[in-house]
Each structure stands twice: as structure tokens, then as C-alpha cells.
VMD Tcl script that draws the C-alpha trace (Angstrom):
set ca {
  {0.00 0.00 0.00}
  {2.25 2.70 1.09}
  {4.24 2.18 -2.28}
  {1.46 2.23 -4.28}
  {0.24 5.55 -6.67}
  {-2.67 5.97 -4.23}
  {-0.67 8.24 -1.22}
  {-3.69 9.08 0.57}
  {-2.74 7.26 3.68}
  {-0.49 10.01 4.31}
  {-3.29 11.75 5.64}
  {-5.21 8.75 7.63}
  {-4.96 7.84 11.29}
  {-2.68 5.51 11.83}
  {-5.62 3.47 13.80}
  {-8.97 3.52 13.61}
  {-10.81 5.18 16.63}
  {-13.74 3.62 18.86}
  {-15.83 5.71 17.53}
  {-15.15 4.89 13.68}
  {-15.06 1.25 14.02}
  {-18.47 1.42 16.30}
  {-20.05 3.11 13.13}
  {-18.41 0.85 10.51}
  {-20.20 -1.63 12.55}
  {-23.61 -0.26 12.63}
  {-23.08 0.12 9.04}
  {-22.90 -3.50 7.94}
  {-25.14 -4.35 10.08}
  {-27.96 -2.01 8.63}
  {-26.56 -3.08 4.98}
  {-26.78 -6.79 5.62}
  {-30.22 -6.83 7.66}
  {-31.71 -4.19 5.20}
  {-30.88 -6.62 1.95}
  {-31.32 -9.90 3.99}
  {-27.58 -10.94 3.59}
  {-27.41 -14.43 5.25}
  {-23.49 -13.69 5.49}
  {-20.78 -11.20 5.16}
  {-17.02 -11.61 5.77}
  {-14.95 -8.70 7.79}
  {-11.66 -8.65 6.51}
  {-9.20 -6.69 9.15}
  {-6.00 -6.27 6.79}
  {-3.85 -2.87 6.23}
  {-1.01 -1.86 6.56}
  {-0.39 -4.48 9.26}
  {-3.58 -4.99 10.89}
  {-2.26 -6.38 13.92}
  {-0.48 -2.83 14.85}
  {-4.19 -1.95 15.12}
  {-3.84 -3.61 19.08}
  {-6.11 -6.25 20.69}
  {-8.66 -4.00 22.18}
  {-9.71 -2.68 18.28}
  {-9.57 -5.97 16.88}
  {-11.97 -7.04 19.70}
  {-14.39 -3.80 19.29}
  {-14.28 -4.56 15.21}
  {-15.62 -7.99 15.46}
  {-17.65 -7.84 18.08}
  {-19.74 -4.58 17.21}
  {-19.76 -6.00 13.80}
  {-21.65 -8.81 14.65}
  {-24.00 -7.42 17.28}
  {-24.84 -4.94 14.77}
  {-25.52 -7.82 12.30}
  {-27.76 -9.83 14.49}
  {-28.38 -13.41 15.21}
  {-29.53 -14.25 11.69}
  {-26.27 -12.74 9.61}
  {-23.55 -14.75 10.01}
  {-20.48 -12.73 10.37}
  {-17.30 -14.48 9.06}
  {-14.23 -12.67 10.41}
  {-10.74 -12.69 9.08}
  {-7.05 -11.08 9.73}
  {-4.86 -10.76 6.68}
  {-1.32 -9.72 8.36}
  {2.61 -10.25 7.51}
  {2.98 -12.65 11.06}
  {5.50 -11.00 12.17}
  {2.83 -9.81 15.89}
  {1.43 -13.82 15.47}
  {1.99 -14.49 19.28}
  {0.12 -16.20 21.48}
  {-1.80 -13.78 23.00}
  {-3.32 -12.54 19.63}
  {-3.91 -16.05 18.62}
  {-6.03 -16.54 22.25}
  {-7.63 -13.41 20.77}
  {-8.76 -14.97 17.53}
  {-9.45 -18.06 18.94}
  {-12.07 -16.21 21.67}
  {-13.39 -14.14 17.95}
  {-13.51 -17.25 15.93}
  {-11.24 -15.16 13.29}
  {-9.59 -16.90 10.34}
  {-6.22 -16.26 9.79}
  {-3.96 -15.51 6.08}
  {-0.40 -15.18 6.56}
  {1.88 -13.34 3.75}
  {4.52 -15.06 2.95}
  {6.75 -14.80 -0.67}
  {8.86 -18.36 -0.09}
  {11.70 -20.21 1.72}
  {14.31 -17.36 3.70}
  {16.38 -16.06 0.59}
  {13.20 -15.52 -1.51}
  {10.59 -13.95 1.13}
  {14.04 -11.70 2.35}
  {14.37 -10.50 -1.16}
  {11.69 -7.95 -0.04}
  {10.05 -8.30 3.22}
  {12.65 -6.49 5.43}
  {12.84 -4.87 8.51}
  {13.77 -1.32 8.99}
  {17.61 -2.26 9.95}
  {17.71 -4.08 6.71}
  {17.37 -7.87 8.24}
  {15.13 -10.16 6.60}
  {11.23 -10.85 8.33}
  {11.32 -14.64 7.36}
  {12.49 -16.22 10.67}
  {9.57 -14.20 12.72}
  {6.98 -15.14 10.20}
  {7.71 -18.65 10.10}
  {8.08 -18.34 14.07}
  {4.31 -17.02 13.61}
  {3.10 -19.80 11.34}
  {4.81 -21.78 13.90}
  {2.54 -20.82 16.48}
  {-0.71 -20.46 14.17}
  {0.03 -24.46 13.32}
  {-0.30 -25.47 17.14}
  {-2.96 -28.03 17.67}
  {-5.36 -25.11 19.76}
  {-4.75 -22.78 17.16}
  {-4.66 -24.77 13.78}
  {-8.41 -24.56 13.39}
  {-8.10 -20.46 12.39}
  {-5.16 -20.94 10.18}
  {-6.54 -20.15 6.56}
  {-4.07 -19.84 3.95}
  {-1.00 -17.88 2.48}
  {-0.69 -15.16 0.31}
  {2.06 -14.96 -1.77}
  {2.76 -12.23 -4.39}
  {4.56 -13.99 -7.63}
  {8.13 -12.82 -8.22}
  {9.44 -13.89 -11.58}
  {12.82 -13.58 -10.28}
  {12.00 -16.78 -8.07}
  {11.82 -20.23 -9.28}
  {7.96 -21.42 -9.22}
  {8.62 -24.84 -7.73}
  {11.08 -23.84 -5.34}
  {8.97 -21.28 -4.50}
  {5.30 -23.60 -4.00}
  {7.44 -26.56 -2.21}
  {8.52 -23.71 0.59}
  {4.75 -22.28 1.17}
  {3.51 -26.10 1.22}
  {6.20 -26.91 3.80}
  {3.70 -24.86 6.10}
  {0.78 -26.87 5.40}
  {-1.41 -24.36 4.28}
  {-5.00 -25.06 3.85}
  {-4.62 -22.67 0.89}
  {-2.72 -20.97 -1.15}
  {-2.97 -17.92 -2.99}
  {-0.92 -16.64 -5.60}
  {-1.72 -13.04 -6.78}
  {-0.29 -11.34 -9.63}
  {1.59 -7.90 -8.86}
  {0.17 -4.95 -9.19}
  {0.56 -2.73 -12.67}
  {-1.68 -0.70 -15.53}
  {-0.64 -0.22 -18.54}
  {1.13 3.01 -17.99}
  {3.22 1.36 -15.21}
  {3.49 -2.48 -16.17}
  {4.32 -4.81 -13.84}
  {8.10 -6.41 -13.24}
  {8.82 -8.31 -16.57}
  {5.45 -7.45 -18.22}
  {7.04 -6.54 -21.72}
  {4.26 -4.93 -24.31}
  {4.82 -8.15 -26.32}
  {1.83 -10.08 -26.68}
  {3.67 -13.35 -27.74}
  {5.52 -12.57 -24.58}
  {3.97 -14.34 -21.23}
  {6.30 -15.15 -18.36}
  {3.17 -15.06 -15.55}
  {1.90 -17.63 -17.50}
  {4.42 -19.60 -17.52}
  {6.06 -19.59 -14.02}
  {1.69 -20.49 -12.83}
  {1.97 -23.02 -15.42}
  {5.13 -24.89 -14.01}
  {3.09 -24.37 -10.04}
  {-0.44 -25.83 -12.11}
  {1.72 -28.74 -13.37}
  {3.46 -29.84 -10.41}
  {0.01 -29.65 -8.25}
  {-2.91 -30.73 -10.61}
  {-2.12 -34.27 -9.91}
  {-0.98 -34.46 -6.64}
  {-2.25 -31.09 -4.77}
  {-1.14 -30.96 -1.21}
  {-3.18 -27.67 -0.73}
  {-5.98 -24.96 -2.48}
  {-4.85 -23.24 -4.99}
  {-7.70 -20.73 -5.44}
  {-6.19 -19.18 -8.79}
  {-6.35 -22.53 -10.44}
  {-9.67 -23.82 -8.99}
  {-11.21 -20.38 -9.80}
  {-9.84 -21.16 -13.18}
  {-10.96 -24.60 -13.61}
  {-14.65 -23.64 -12.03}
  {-15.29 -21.12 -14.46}
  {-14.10 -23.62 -17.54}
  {-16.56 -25.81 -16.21}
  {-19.68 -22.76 -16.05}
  {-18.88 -22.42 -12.61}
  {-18.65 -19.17 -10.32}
  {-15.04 -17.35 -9.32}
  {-14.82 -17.00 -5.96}
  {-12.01 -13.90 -6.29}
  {-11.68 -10.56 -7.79}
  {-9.10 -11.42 -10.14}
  {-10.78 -13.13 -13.07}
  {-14.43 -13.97 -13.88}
  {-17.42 -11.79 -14.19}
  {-18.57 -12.07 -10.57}
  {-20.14 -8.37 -9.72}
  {-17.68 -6.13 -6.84}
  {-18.94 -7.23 -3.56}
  {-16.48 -5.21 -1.34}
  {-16.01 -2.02 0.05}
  {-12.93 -0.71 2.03}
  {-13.37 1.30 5.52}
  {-10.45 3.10 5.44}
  {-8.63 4.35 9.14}
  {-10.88 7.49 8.91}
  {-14.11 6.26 8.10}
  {-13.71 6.88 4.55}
  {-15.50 4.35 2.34}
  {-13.27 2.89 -0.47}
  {-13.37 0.75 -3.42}
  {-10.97 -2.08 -3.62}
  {-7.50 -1.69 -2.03}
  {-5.99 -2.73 -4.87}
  {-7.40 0.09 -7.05}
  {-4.58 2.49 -5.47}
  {-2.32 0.97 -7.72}
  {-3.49 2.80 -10.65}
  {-3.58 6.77 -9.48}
  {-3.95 8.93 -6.24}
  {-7.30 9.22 -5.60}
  {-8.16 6.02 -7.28}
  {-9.94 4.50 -4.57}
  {-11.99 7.35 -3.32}
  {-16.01 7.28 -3.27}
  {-16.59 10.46 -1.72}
  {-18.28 8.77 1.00}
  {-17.95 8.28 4.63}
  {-19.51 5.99 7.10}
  {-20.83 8.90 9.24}
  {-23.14 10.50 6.75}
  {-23.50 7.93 4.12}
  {-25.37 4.14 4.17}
  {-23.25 1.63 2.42}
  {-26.09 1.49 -0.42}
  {-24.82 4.94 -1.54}
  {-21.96 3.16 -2.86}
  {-23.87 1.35 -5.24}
  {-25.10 3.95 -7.13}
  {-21.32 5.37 -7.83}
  {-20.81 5.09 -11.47}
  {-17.18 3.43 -10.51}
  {-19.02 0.91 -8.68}
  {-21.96 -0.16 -10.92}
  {-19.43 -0.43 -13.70}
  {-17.97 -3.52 -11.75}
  {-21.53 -4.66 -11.40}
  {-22.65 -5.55 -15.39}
  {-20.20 -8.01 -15.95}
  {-19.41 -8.79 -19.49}
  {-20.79 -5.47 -20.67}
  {-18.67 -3.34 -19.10}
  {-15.29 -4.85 -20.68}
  {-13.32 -3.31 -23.50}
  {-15.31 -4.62 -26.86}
  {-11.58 -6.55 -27.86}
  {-12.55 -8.64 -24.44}
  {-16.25 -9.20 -25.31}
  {-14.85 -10.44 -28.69}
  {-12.46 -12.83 -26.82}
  {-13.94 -16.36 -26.73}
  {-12.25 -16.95 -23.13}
  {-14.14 -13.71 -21.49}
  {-16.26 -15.62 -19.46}
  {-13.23 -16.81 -18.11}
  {-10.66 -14.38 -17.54}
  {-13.44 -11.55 -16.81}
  {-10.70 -8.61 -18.66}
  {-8.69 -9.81 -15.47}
  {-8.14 -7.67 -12.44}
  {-10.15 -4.44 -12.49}
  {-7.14 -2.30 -11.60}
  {-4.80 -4.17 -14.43}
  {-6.62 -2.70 -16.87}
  {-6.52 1.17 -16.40}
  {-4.59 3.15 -18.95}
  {-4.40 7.06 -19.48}
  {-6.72 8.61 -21.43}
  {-9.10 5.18 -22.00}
  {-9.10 4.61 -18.31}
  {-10.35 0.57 -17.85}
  {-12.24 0.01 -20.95}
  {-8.82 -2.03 -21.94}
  {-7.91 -5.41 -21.81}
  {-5.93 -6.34 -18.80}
  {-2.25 -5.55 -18.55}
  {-1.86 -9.42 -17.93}
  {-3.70 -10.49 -21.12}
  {-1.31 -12.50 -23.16}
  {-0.07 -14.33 -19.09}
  {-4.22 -14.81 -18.76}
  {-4.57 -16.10 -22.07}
  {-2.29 -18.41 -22.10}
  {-2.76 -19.91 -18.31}
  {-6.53 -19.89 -19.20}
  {-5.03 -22.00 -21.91}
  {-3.21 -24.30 -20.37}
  {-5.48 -25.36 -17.52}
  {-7.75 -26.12 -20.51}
  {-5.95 -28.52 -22.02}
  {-4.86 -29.95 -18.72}
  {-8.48 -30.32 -17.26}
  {-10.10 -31.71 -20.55}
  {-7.54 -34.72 -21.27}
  {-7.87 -35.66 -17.92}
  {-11.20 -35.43 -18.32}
  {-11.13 -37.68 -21.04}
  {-8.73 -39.88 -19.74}
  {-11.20 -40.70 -16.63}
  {-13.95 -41.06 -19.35}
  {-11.98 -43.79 -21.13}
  {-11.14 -45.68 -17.63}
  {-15.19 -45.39 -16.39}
  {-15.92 -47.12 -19.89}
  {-13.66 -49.68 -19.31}
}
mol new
graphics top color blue
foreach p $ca { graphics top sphere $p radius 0.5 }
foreach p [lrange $ca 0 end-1] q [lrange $ca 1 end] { graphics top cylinder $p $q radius 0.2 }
display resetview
């Protein structure tokens, strides 16, 4: 976030106050009850949410699902880096019932590549001192996945083989930021060029046949290939279904949207004066609600649309067209789309042949 083009959380609190979290709260609540939600999911991530402290963490959840009522369930989770993971945070969670998603890039050398303290030493021995702790027997119950960010400069096996040494329910594997003014590392213009693609590919390979873990990227992949729904942001046609409380009270579109400019994210609204339906109406917002019609007409011309949904929302953005492009990722999404394709179907063949047998 806080190298992102979006620099607006110069000017947030560092913390949310009592009074701003009690409001978020009555806010989902009144969204939830007032459409008949049977379930939401709080996601506490920042930043590092766990800088937030205990007693915030405790007013979030709770207030959230008072506020909610008996008949929403309220799914809580903690995105954070580990590093905080002790075992008074974990009682914590445990108490909230709250999920937790570590960060982690790979094995020492490759998650110390970037994820650094301020002195300059690498994070990886107190993060895998956290997972440590998350994996205890009272404690395993809340652990829910990795996130790992891909870095072409790592090798993709090397890479998967250290996150699975963790035993993660689930993995996820999410593309790095960029728009087609700023591309992402490696991302050359070329369309015939496609090194995502293939360092996923090699990861899809070694794990379609003997997974030790979710993959979400590749299920999300194979569901929609099979006329099923995405359960993520990053490809399919699945309408927005997230807004961001910011430290303020500020209400946000997706976090990841502050890749693209300053200001980016910004609705204009704020959880003090403005009911969460208010969003909806934002012509930023309904555009991520009409699925295939809102793509760039090359996409709605693609035969793999359905699939690939013009990829991330943010990945799209250029100057002067803003997102009615094709994602910065096409020619990687393309050709991982691709892939799992031919993968899926002649093993879905092959277990024809053996049933007829």
C-alpha cells in the first residue's frame, strides 16, 4: 500500500478510533439486515492490521456482529505479515472465531528479497516463528491460507514446495500490481511474450495431480471452464462485492485500485453521513456490477471472457481510456486460461476412457 500511486494514507490515522469502528459496525449491520444478507465476511487487513492492538480488533468484530444480528452470520478474518502472530493474539482470535492468512513470498532467501525490517534484516524467521505458532494443535483450526505475491525472479517450484512446507490449507498466488502506464516487473508490451503464464503453469503442473493444498487461482480457473462461479476478484465476471473502511471512516473501493492513481480508490463517501447502499449507485461501482458489458469490446470479442473476466479491475486502467482495456496481464491470462484447458479436458477424457472400461 504505502508504495502504491494511491498516497492518501499520508493523511489517515494511523488506527482507527472507537468511535469509527463502532459506526463501521452499525453500518454492515444495517446493509446486511436491510438486503437480507445471510453472510458477510470482515476482513481486518492494512497496513499491518495487527499494529491496530487487541482491544480494536476485539471492538471490530464484536460490534460488527451485534450490529448484524443473530440471523447474519459474520465471518471474520485477519490478513497480516505474522510477524505480531503471538500467542496472545492467537487466544484473541481463537475467543473471535477469526480466520487467519499469513503473507509469505517463499523459503528465507526468496521472502528476504523484499520483506525487510527497517535495519535491513530479513522478516522470514519471525513469520515462520508465527506460522509456527498459528500451526499449534489449539490454534490450527483459524489458520486459513497464504498469500504470496509472484516474483518472476524466483523459481515457481522452489517457490510452491517452501509455502507447502507450512501446510497451508490454501494458497494464494496473486499477480503484482501494474496498468498499462506502469506495467508490472517483466510485463514486456509483447503479446507473444507471457512469463506469468508460464512460471503459474510450471506451479499448475506440479500440483494438478498431486495437490497438497488450495490453490484458489487454479480452482477459480478450472470452475469457471466448467460454467462455474469465481470465488475472487481477479478473473471472472462475478459483480464487486467489497467495500474498504479506510482508518478514517472513509469508504473505499478495492485496495488494490490504489495501484493505478492517487485518488483512485476514493467514493466520496464516509460511514458517518452515508449508508453503504450509496456506494452502489457510484458510477465506478456499478461499472464492476454488469459483468461482461462493461469490458473493452476486444474482451467481449475474446472467446475466453467468461473466463478471464478482462482480469483484475485495476490491471486494466490506462491514461486517457481509463479501464475500458484489456488487462495488462492479457497475453499471461490467455495463455494460463489456456493451459489449464488442455490440462483439465484430457484428464477429463482420460477418466472417461477408464469409467468405460
Amino acid at each position: 500500500m504505502y508504495e502504491m500511486a494511491d498516497q492518501t494514507w499520508r493523511d489517515q490515522p494511523r488506527r482507527m478510533s472507537d468511535a469509527i469502528a463502532e459506526q463501521t459496525a452499525r453500518r454492515i449491520g444495517d446493509h446486511a439486515r436491510g438486503h437480507h444478507v445471510p453472510e458477510i465476511t470482515l476482513v481486518l487487513h492494512g497496513g499491518e492490521p495487527l499494529l491496530a492492538g487487541h482491544d480494536l480488533i476485539w471492538r471490530l468484530v464484536t460490534a460488527t456482529r451485534k450490529a448484524a444480528g443473530e440471523g447474519v452470520h459474520v465471518v471474520a478474518q485477519v490478513q497480516t505479515n505474522g510477524i505480531g502472530l503471538d500467542d496472545a493474539y492467537l487466544g484473541l482470535f481463537s475467543e473471535l472465531d477469526v480466520k487467519v492468512g499469513v503473507s509469505l513470498d517463499g523459503g528465507a532467501e526468496i521472502h528476504n528479497r523484499h520483506r525487510r525490517f527497517a535495519s535491513g534484516r530479513g522478516s522470514y524467521a519471525s513469520v515462520a516463528a508465527g506460522l509456527g505458532r498459528l500451526r499449534q494443535p489449539q490454534f490450527q483450526h483459524l489458520y486459513s491460507g497464504l498469500l504470496c505475491t509472484v516474483d518472476l525472479a524466483n523459481d515457481p517450484i522452489q517457490t510452491y514446495e517452501s509455502l507447502i512446507a507450512f501446510d497451508p490449507p490454501r494458497v494464494d498466488f496473486l499477480l503484482p500490481h501494474g496498468t498499462w502506464d506502469v506495467p508490472p516487473p517483466g510485463r514486456r508490451p509483447d503479446p507473444a511474450d507471457a512469463p506469468y503464464a508460464h512460471w503459474l503453469a510450471a506451479i499448475f503442473d506440479h500440483w494438478y495431480f498431486a495437490p497438497k493444498t488450495h490453490i484458489r487461482l487454479f480452482e477459480d480457473i478450472m470452475r469457471l471452464l466448467l460454467s462455474r462461479a469465481s470465488s475472487s476478484e481477479a478473473i471472472g465476471l462475478a459483480p464487486a462485492q467489497m467495500v474498504v473502511i479506510e482508518t478514517d471512516g472513509s469508504v473505499e473501493q478495492v485496495d488494490s485500485l490504489k495501484a493505478v492513481y492517487h485518488g483512485a480508490p476514493d467514493t466520496g463517501l464516509h460511514v458517518n453521513r452515508d449508508p453503504f447502499d450509496a456506494a452502489l449507485v457510484l458510477p465506478s461501482i456499478v461499472a464492476r456490477q454488469l459483468g461482461a458489458r462493461a469490458l473493452a469490446t476486444q474482451c467481449r470479442a475474446c472467446p475466453i471472457h467468461q473466463v478471464c473476466g478482462g482480469g483484475m479491475y485495476p490491471h486494466r486502467y490506462r491514461s486517457g481510456t481509463g479501464f475500458a482495456n484489456p488487462s495488462v496481464y492479457c497475453p499471461d491470462l490467455m495463455r494460463l486460461i489456456g493451459h489449464v484447458r488442455t490440462v483439465l479436458e484430457a484428464d477429463i477424457r482420460t477418466r472417461q476412457r477408464r469409467k468405460s472400461l
